[in-house]
Steps between C-alpha positions, in 0.01 A plus 500: 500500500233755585599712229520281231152403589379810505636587184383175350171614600503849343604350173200296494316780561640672216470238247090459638467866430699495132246454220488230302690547142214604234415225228626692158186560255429235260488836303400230126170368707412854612604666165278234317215522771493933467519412087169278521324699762548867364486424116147547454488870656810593300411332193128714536712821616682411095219459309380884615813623463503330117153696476617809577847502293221412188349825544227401811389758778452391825155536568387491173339193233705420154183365350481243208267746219461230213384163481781266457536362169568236276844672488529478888802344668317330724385175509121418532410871528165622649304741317251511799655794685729733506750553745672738727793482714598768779709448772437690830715615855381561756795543730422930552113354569197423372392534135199582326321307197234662326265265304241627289139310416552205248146331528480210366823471329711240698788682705788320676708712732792200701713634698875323580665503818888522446486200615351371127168428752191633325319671846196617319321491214226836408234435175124557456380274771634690736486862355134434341657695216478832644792685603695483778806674687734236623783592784817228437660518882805396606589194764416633877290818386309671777343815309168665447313408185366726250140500474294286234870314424587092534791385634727237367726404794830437365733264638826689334586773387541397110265463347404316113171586417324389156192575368314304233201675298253300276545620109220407271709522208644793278212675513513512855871607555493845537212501778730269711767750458337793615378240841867427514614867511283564775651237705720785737745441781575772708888581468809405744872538474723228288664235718844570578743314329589184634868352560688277261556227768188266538599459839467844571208572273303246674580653839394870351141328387443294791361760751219648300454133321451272782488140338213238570500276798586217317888674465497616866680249677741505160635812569507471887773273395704792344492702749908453579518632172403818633171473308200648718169489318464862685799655435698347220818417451784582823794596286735397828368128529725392232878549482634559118584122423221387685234729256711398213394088528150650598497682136669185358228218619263745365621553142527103482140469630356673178597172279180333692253698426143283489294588176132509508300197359082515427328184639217387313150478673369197330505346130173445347401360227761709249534759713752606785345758761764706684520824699758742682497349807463604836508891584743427775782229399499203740888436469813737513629374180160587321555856673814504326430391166158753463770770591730418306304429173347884508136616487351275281525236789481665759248732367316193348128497608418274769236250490229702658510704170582279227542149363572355242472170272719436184331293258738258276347182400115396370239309598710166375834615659619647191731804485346791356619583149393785247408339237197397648150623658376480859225598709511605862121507642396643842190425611304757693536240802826486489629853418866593628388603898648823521424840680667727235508345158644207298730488189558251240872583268630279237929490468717298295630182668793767600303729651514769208136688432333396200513701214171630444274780548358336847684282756281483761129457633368646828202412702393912510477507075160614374636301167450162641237252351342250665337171393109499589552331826714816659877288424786679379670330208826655440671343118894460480615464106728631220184598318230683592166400507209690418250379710727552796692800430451702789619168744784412285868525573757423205809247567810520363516240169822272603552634796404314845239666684423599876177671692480652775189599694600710792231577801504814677405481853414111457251354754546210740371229213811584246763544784380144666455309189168475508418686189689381170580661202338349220660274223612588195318286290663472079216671306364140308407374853353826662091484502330805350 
C-alpha cells in the first residue's frame, strides 16, 4: 500500500513538472498582422529599388530639367518648381549633402523616413540661402562631426529625399539646373539585394529600419514568428508547413490594401482648400496607402510648405465655364499670407493646362499691374484684353475651367481659415 502511494505520488510529480502542450499559431492572424505592420518599410525598400532598375544611383538626384507642359501626364501640374528625387543609405554611415547658395530663390529639401514619415524639412528659412554642408546620420549614431556641417538625425537608414527649386519661367531654367547640379551627396555602396519572400525581406530591413513607436507593440506580437526588430528573421522558429501558411496569410493580405484619399480643408465660397496632410500619418492604414501609392504621396509637401485652394464655381455658385470672363482681385489687405511666394494656374475642368502661351501668375512677377489702390486684379477669359494683358490668363472655349492658387510656406491665417481666397466674380459684376 506504501508503494502504490509512493508511486502515486511520483506520478504527480511528473505530470506537475511536464509542460503544458503549446497553443498552435493562429499562423492567418499573425501572417495578416506581419502583412499590415511591415508593408510600409517594404513597400519604401520597392519604390528605391524601382528607382534604381530606371537608371537611379544611390546617392545621387534624377532631377526634373523642364517645366511640365501642356503635354504633361499629370494632372494639375505645377510650373512653380522643379523637382528632384534621390534616395539615400545610410546603413555603411553617415552621408554628406552639399548645398550651394540659392538666395532668395525658394528651396525645399524633405526628407522621408522609410517609414513614409517626413522627419525634416531644409529651405531658405533655415539655410538663409547660403550654403551649407549637411551630414544625413543613421538611427543610434555616436560619431564626431565635421566642422562647419548640420546634422539631420535620421531615424532609418533609407532615406527619400526631394528637393523643390523655384523656376521663374523658361528663361530661368537653365540657372536652376546648374543650382541643381551642385546639389552633391557623398557616395556609399548599393543596398544588397533583398529576398523574394516579404517575410524575409522585412526581417533583412528591420534592423537598420527600426519602425515608429506607434508599430512597436505590433511587432512585439510577432515575435514567435521569429521576427526580432534587432536581428531579423530566425530561420529555425518556423517548421516548413508552418512558414508555408505564414507566406500564405500574407499573399492574401495584399487584396486589402487601403488607398490614400485627400481631405478637403474647408469649402468657400467656390472654392475647395486642401493640402497633403500631416508629415507623420496619424493611422497605420494612411502609412500604408502613402507607401503604397509612390512618391507623389508620400513625397507630397506637407502643410508647413504648401496649400492649396481649387477654385470651381463664381461669385453666384456657378461652375466656371470658358466661354466667359472673370476677375479674381486681391486686395493688398488681403494678399495670399505666405513666406515664399503665391501662384495663381488656370486648367480645364479636367485638370489639363490651358493652351496658351501663359498658364500661370506668381506673386514674384515684375509683369504684374496693379489698380491705383495697390490690388492685384488677375482677368480669366477666352479673349484677351488689352487693358489687362499682362494679368490675363486665357480659358479653354467649351471646356470647363479650374484655378488653382497654391501658397508656398502659407502662414497661420490661410492654414486656420482665417484668410480667404477671394471670389471669382463673372466679369459684368466685377467693379473697376
Amino acid at each position: 500500500m506504501r508503494h502504490a502511494a509512493l508511486a502515486l505520488l511520483a506520478c504527480i510529480g511528473l505530470l506537475a513538472q511536464s509542460p503544458a502542450p503549446q497553443k498552435p499559431l493562429d499562423l492567418d492572424t499573425l501572417g495578416a498582422q506581419a502583412f499590415r505592420a511591415g508593408y510600409t518599410l517594404t513597400a519604401m525598400a520597392g519604390w528605391r529599388d524601382r528607382y534604381l532598375k530606371a537608371g537611379g544611383a544611390m546617392n545621387h538626384f534624377q532631377h526634373q530639367r523642364e517645366i511640365l507642359s501642356a503635354f504633361a501626364e499629370e494632372l494639375y501640374p505645377s510650373e512653380d518648381t522643379l523637382g528632384s528625387t534621390a534616395w539615400v543609405e545610410l546603413a555603411n554611415g553617415p552621408v554628406t549633402l552639399n548645398v550651394p547658395a540659392t538666395g532668395s530663390r525658394y528651396l525645399m529639401l524633405q526628407f522621408v523616413s522609410a517609414w513614409a514619415e517626413t522627419f525634416a524639412i531644409i529651405g531658405r528659412k533655415q539655410l538663409d540661402g547660403r550654403a551649407a554642408t549637411l551630414l544625413l546620420t543613421p538611427p543610434g549614431w555616436t560619431g564626431t562631426m565635421p566642422g562647419g556641417a548640420r546634422r539631420i538625425p535620421c531615424p532609418t537608414s533609407i532615406v527619400a529625399v526631394s528637393l523643390r527649386l523655384f523656376v521663374a519661367g523658361e528663361g530661368d531654367v537653365a540657372e536652376v539646373r546648374n543650382l541643381q547640379d551642385r546639389f552633391v551627396f557623398s557616395n556609399s555602396p548599393p543596398p544588397p539585394r533583398l529576398p523574394d519572400s516579404y517575410f524575409d525581406a522585412l526581417g533583412k530591413l528591420l534592423p537598420a529600419n527600426p519602425p515608429p513607436q506607434l508599430l512597436s507593440s505590433v511587432f512585439e506580437r510577432l515575435t514567435p514568428l521569429g521576427l526580432s526588430l534587432d536581428r531579423g528573421v530566425d530561420p529555425a522558429a518556423l517548421d516548413t508547413e508552418s512558414r508555408r501558411a505564414l507566406d500564405a496569410a500574407i499573399a492574401l493580405s495584399r487584396k486589402d490594401i487601403p488607398r490614400p484619399t485627400r481631405q478637403a480643408r474647408r469649402v468657400d465660397g467656390g472654392w475647395v482648400v486642401l493640402d497633403a496632410g500631416p508629415p507623420i500619418p496619424s493611422t497605420l492604414e494612411e502609412r500604408i496607402a502613402r507607401a503604397h501609392s509612390g512618391p507623389e504621396v508620400f513625397a507630397a509637401m506637407p502643410r508647413s510648405e504648401a496649400l492649396y485652394a481649387v477654385g470651381y464655381a463664381d461669385s453666384n455658385g456657378e461652375q466656371l465655364r470658358g466661354d466667359r470672363r472673370y476677375v479674381v482681385t486681391f486686395d493688398p489687405a488681403s494678399l495670399p499670407p505666405v513666406d515664399g511666394f503665391w501662384s495663381f494656374t488656370v486648367y480645364t475642368a479636367g485638370g489639363r493646362p490651358v493652351f496658351g502661351a501663359r498658364h500661370s501668375i506668381r506673386s514674384s512677377a515684375s509683369y504684374l499691374n496693379r489698380t491705383a489702390s495697390g490690388a492685384i486684379r488677375i482677368t480669366l477669359g477666352p479673349s484677351l484684353p488689352l487693358a489687362e494683358q499682362y494679368n490675363w490668363l486665357p480659358v479653354q472655349p467649351g471646356e470647363g475651367v479650374r484655378v488653382m492658387l497654391r501658397l508656398y510656406q502659407p502662414r497661420r491665417a490661410a492654414l486656420d481659415g482665417s484668410w480667404r481666397p477671394p471670389a471669382i466674380v463673372p466679369a459684368g459684376q466685377a467693379g473697376p
